[in-house]
C-alpha positions in Angstrom: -44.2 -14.9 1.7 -40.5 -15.7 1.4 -39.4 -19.0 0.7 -38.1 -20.7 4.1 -36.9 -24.0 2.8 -33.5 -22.8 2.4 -32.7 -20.4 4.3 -30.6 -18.5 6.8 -30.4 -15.2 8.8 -27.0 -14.6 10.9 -26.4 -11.4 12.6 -22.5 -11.5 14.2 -19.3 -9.9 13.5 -17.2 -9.7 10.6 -13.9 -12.4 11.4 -11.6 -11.4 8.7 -11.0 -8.9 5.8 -13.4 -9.9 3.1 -11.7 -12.4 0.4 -12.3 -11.6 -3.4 -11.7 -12.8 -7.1 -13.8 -13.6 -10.2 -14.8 -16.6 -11.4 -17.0 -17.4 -14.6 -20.0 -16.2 -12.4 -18.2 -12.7 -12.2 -16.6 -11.0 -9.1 -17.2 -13.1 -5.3 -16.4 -12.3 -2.2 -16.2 -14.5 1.1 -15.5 -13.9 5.2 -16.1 -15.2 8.2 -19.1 -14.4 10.1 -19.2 -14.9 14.4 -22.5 -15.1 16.1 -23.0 -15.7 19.6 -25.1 -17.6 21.8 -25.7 -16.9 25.6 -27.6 -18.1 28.2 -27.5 -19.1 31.9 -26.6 -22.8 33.0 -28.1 -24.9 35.6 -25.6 -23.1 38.5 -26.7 -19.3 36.8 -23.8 -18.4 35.5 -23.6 -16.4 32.2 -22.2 -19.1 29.5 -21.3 -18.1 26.1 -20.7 -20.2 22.7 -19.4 -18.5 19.7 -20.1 -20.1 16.0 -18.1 -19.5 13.2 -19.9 -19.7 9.6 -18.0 -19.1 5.8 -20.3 -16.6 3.6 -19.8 -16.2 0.5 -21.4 -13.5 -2.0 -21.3 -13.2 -5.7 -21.9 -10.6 -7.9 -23.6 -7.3 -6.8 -23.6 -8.2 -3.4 -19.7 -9.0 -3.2 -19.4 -6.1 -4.5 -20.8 -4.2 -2.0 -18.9 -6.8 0.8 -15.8 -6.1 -0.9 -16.3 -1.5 -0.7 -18.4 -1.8 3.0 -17.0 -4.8 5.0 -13.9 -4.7 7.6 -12.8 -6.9 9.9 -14.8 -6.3 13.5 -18.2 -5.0 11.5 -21.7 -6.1 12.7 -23.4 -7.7 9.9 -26.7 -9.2 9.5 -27.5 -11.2 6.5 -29.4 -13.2 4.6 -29.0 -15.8 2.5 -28.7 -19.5 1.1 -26.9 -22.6 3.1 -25.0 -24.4 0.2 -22.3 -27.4 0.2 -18.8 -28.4 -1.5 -18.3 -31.7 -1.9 -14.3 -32.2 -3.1 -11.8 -35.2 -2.5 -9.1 -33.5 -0.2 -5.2 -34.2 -1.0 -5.2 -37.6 0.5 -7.9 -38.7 -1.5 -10.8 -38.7 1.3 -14.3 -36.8 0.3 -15.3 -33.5 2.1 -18.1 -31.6 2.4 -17.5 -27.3 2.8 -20.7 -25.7 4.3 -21.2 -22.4 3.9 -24.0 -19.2 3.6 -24.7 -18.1 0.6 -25.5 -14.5 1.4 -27.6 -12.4 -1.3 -28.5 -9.7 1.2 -26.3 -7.6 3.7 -27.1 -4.7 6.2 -24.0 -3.2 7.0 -24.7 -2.2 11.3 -21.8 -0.7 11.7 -19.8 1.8 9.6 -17.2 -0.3 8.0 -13.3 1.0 8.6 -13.1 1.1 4.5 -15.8 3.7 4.7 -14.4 5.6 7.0 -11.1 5.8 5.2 -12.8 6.8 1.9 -14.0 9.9 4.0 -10.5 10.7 5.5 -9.3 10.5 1.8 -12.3 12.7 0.5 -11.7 15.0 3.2 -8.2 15.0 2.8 -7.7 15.6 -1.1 -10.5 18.9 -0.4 -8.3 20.7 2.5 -6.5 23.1 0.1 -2.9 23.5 2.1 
């Protein structure tokens, strides 16, 4: 069995273009991830909350964030919750949650792929 004592599994929407850069750990990649939450209240009226989570991927699976993910794409992943602890500009201490993600199903076809067929299709018409 997997090992639950760190771990997380989101399934949202993708918040913003996927981030990207190297590091001495190799490529990474980070986004936003929105999942919502929805239930009734004591009146029965639909209410909704929406959380907003960093992820951040590094190696092979930034690299396949950074081909397959666009802003608007239905994600589900899996992955790590890790911390940052810095001193901020003014000197106080921080702490930066975020999900490390090692796993990604992609749930909806990404724009990026979409445009990599248009090209593909494009570059083959012959006039």
């Amino acid at each position: 069995m997997q090992d639950l004592r760190n771990s997380a599994q989101l399934l949202g929407n993708v918040g913003e273009e996927v981030k990207s850069g190297t590091t001495e750990r190799g490529v990474w990649a980070s986004f936003s991830l929105a999942t919502n939450e929805t239930w009734k209240d004591a009146k029965g009226e639909q209410q909704k909350r929406t959380e907003w989570h960093k992820i951040a991927c590094f190696g092979k699976t930034a690299e396949l964030a950074i081909a397959y993910i666009s802003k608007g794409d239905r994600v589900l992943l899996e992955g790590r919750i890790r911390s940052n602890s810095y001193t901020d500009k003014e000197g106080v201490s921080r702490v930066k949650n975020f999900i490390e993600a090692n796993k990604l199903v992609f749930l909806t076809q990404s724009k990026k792929e979409d445009a990599k067929v248009a090209s593909t299709i494009d570059d083959e018409i012959p006039f």
